[in-house]
N, C-alpha and C positions, 0 to 999 in steps of 0.2 A: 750127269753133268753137275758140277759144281755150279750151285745157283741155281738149283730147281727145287728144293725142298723144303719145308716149314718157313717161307715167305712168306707175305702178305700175299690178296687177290690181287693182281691189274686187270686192267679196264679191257676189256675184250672189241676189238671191232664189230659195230652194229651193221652183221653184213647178212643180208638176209639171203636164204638157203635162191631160192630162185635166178637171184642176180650171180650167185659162184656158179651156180647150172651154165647161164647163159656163155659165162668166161671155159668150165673146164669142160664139159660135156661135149662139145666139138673136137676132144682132143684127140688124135691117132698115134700110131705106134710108130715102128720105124728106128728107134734107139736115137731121135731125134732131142730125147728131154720135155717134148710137149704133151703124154700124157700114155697111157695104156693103151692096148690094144684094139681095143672095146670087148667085150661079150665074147663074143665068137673067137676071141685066141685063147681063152684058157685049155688047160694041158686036158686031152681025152681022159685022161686016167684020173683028174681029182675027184675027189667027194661033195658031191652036190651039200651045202649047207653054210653055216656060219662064219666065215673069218674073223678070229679072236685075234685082237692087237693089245698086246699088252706093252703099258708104258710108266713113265712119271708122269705126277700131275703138270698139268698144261696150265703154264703161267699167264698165257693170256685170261682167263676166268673160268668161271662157269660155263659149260656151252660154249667151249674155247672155238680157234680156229680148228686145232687139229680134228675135233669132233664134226665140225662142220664140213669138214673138207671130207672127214667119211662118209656123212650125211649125204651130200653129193653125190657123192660116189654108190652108195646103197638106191639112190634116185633111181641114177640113170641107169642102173643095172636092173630094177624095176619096170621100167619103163620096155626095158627091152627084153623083158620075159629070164632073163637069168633066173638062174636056181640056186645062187652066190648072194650074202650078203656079208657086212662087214659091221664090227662092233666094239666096241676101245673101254677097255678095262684100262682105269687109273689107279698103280698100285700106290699104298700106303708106305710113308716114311721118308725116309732120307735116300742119297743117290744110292750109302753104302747098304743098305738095307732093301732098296729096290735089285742093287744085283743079289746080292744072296738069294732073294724070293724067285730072281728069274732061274739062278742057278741051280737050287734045288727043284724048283718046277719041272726044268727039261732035265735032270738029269735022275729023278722017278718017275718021270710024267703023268703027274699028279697033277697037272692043269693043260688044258684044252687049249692050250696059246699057237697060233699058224705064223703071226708076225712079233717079233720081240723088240720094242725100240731100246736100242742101247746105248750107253754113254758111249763116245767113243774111244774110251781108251781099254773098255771091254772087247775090243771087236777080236782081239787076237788069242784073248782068254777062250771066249763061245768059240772061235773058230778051228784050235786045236783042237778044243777036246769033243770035238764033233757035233754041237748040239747046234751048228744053223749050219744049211746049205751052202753051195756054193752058186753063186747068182749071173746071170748075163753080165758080160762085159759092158753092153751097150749102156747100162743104166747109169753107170759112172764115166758122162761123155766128156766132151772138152768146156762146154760148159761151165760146167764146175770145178768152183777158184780151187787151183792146184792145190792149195794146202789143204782143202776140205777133203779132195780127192782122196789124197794119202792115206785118210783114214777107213778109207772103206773095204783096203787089200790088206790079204794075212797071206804068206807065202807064195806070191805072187797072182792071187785071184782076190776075186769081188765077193766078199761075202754081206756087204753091209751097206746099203746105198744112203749117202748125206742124205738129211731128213731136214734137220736144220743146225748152224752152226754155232757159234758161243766164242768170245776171246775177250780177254780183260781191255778194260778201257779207264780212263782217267775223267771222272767228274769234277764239279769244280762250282765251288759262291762264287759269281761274278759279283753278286751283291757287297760279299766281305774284299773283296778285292780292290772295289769300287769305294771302301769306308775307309781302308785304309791308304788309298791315294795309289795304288800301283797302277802302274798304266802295261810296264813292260818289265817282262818278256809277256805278251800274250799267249796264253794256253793253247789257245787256238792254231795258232803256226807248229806248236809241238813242243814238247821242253825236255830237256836233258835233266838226268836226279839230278846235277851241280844246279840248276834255277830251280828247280821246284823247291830245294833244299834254304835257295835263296829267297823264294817266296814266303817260305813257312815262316823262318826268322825274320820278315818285315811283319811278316800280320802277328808273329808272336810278342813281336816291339810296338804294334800301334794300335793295335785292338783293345779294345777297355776293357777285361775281363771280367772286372764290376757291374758291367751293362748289358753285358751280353752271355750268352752261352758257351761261348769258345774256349776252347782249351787247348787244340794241339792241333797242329796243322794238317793230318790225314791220317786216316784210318784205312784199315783194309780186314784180310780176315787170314788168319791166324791162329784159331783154336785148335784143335785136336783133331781136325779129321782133311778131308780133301783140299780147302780151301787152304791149310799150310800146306801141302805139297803144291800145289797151285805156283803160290807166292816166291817159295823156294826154289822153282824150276827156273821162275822169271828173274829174280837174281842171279841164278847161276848160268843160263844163257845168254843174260847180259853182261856178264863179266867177261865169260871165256868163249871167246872167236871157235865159233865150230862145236862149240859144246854140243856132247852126247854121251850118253851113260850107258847107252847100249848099242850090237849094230843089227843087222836086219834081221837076225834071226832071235835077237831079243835077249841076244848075250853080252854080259857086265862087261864093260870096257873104261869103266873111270877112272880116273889116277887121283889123288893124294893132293895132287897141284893142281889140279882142276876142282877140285873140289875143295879146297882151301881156299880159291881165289872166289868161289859163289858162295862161300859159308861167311868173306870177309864183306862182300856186296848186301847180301840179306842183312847181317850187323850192321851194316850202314844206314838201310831203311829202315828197319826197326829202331834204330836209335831214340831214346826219350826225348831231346829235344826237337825231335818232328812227327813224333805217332803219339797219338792218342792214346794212352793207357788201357784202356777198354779189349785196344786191337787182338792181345794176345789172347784173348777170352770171344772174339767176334766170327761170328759167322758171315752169311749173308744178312740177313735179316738184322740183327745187332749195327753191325758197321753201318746199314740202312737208315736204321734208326738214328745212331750219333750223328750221321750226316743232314738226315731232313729236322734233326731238331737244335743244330748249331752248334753241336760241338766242337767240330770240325769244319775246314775249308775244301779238303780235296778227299775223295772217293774211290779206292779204285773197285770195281765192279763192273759185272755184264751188261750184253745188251738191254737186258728183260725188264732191268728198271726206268729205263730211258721216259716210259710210258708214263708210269707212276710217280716219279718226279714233275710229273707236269700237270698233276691232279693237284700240290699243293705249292710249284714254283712257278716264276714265270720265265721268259725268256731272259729277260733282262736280271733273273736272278742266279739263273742257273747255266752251266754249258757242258761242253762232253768234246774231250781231247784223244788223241791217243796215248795212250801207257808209254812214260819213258821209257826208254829199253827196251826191250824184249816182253812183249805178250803172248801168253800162253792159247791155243789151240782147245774149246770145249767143243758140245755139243752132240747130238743124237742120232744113230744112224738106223735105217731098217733092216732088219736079220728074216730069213725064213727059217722058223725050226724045222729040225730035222725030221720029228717026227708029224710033223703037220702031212695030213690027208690030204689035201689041195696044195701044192706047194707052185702050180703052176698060176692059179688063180690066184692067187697071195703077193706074187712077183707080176703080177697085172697090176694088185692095188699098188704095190710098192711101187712102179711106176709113175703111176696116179700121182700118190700123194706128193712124190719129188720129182714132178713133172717142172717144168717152166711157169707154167700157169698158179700151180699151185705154189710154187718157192714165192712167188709174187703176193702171193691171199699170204702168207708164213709173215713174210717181212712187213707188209702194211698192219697187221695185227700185232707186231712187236717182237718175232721171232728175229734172229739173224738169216736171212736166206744164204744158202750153200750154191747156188748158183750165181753166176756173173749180170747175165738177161736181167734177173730180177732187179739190178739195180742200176740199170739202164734202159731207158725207156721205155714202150712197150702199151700195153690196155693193162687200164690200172685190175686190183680183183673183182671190184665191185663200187660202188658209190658208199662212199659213209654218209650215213643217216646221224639226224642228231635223237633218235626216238634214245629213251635212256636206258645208259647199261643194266642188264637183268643182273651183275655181281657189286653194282656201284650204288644202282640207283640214278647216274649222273646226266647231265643233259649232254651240250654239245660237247665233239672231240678235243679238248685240250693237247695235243698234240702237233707240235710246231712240226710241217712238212712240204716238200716240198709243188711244183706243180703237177708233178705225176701219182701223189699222194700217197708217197713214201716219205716215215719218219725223216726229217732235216737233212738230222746226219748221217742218211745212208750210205747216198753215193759216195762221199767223200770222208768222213772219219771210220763211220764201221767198215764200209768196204775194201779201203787200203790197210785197216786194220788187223782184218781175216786174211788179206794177201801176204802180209809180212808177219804172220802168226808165228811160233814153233810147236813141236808137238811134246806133249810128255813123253817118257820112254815109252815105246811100245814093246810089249813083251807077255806071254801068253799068264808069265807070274807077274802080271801088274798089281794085284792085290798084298802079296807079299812085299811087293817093291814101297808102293804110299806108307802102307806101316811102319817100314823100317824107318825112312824117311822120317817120317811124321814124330815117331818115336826117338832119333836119334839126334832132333834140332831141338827138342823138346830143352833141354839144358840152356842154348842160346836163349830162347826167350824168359830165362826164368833167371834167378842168379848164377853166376858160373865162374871161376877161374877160368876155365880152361882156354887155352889159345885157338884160334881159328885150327892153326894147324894141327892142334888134339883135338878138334872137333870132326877133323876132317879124316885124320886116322880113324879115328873108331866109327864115323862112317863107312869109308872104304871096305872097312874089313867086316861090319855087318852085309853093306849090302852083296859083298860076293859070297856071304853065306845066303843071302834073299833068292840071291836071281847064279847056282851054278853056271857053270859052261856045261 
């Protein structure tokens, strides 16, 4: 997932192992969404021992949710005499360097891994080339927001159950907005790039830049690796009605003119008079930073920071819109390897964990939940305690939420956000695809002659060497 790696800590919910007992440990099977089977349905033939879940580091902290929700789960399988437990390896590095590690793992089986969380635009890569099973239909029910859903099928089966989701979102100083006297368009209602564009040039026309830190009205991320393909997608599927670069079998289908028309979209938002200099050098973490130290006004970024913005702003300084345009589809699903000994008991946890119950503990700790339930009503996961964060040190939750005691903007910004999400291309050569990508816009953000429309030829013709028929 873009936005999971060399970030800061966030604040982890202070939810103590007993009270998630109380919430998921009642949960039964069914293909209902509300939790595994218990005990007694794993498959006759697995191997009594460990379940190894290998993943990216969990944003929410130290002793995140994810951990705890295995915690749980190793309980109550305790409790009831199993001979199954479960244990979550957090690999090192970036998102492109956690697939590598996965990839070469199952493919000499040189690590012990039963469940593999994967980005999802992984899912079609592991599922060609054989190294995760193929999983119950029932775990991907109706439940889960349609667009989450899509990621979890590779030729027409379940190989990867949502875990949790991810989509770009629009942050935003209410406080700098507030300095320089804009009242309207409010962020809040939604803005099209023509206001936000019109935003930037008021705060670039009234802002003191003698007094303050500002310098350019939004950053995003743009370096050299996932986060430009990211930003790129979201240009080009906001320009062109129906945009797609591939069709379901994960074969290049782009034209020249589609691709000119999103390569003219991304030159707009990058444009200097409204990005931040920094951008084309910015990751996650970078554009993080220019935004919580004022260099900018508007952010686009994931859900994961939401948390962390409220450790140093307050409400009335800060807020969280949806992305003009078209936002892009992240997020992590669970895979059984192939080669796992237990495969049946593995597809229990994976139940578990993107059960109902648990999407619920996911999203009150800061995840995006992949379910719909989780952001409607319901028993909250647990009580937050103000006891202080073991990765913070901090006291009470800073966390503006609502009365079910889900972040603010769930129900209503994140949630219509992941409904009206797109996806990346999906295609088993996804890896080949971001590079070429990533590699072929590399000229647009630097100096260039060249016309959109030579940008977009030598596009084209890289990526149908990326991604054959």
């Amino acid at each position: 997932m873009a936005g999971t790696g060399g970030g800061p800590v966030y604040r982890r919910l202070a939810v103590p192992l007993s009270l998630l007992l109380l919430v998921l440990a009642a949960c039964t099977g069914g293909g209902s969404g509300d939790g595994d089977g218990g005990p007694a349905s794993a498959a006759a033939q697995d191997v009594p021992g460990t379940i190894v879940v290998a993943s990216g580091r969990d944003v929410t902290g130290r002793n995140g949710i994810r951990r705890q929700l295995i915690d749980a789960w190793n309980l109550r399988e305790q409790r009831a005499g199993s001979q199954f437990q479960a244990r979550l390896v957090e690999l090192p590095g970036s998102a492109d360097e956690q697939r590598s590690q996965l990839l070469g793992a199952l493919q000499s089986g040189s690590a012990d891994y039963d469940v593999v969380n994967l980005d999802v635009t992984w899912v079609p890569e592991f599922a060609s080339a054989g190294l995760i099973r193929e999983l119950p239909e029932d775990l991907v029910d109706r439940d889960v927001i349609p667009s989450v859903a899509g990621t979890a099928r590779w030729d027409g089966k379940v190989y990867a159950a949502p875990f949790n989701s991810d989509v770009g979102l629009l942050y935003y100083r209410r406080d700098y907005l507030d300095r320089a006297g804009v009242e309207r368009p409010d962020p809040r209602d939604g803005l099209t790039w023509s206001q936000l564009e019109v935003l930037v040039e008021t705060l670039n026309a009234r802002l003191d830049r003698d007094t303050s830190a500002y310098s350019k009205g939004w950053t995003t991320q743009l370096a050299a690796y996932e986060g430009r393909t990211v930003n790129a997608v979201e240009a080009f599927a906001s320009a062109v009605e129906d945009f797609a670069l591939v069709d379901e079998d994960g074969h290049y289908t782009g034209t020249v003119g589609a691709l000119t028309g999103g390569i003219a979209e991304l030159r707009r938002r990058i444009g200097q008079p409204y990005t931040l200099e920094n951008a084309v050098r910015s990751d996650e973490a970078t554009s993080l930073s220019d935004f919580t130290e004022g260099r900018t006004a508007f952010l686009r970024h994931w859900p994961y920071v939401y948390p962390a913005l409220f450790r140093t702003f307050t409400e009335e300084q800060i807020g969280v819109a949806p992305l003009p345009g078209r936002a892009v589809l992240g997020g992590q699903n669970l895979g059984v390897a192939e080669a796992s000994p237990r495969p049946g008991k593995a597809a229990e946890l994976i139940r578990f964990l993107t059960g109902r119950q648990s999407e619920r503990c996911l999203l009150e700790a800061g995840f995006a939940a992949t379910r719909t339930s989780a952001y409607e009503g319901g028993e909250r996961c647990a009580t937050v305690t103000a006891a202080p964060s073991v990765s913070t040190g901090e006291g009470a939750d800073p966390v503006p939420r609502d009365k079910g005691g889900r972040p603010l903007y769930a129900a209503t910004v994140l949630h219509e956000a992941l409904r009206d999400a797109v996806h990346r291309p999906r295609t088993p050569l996804y890896g080949a695809f971001t590079q070429t990508l990533i590699t072929e816009l590399g000229p647009l953000l630097g100096r260039t002659d060249r016309s959109d429309e030579e940008l977009a030829e030598r596009l084209d013709k890289a990526l149908r060497r990326a991604l054959p028929d």
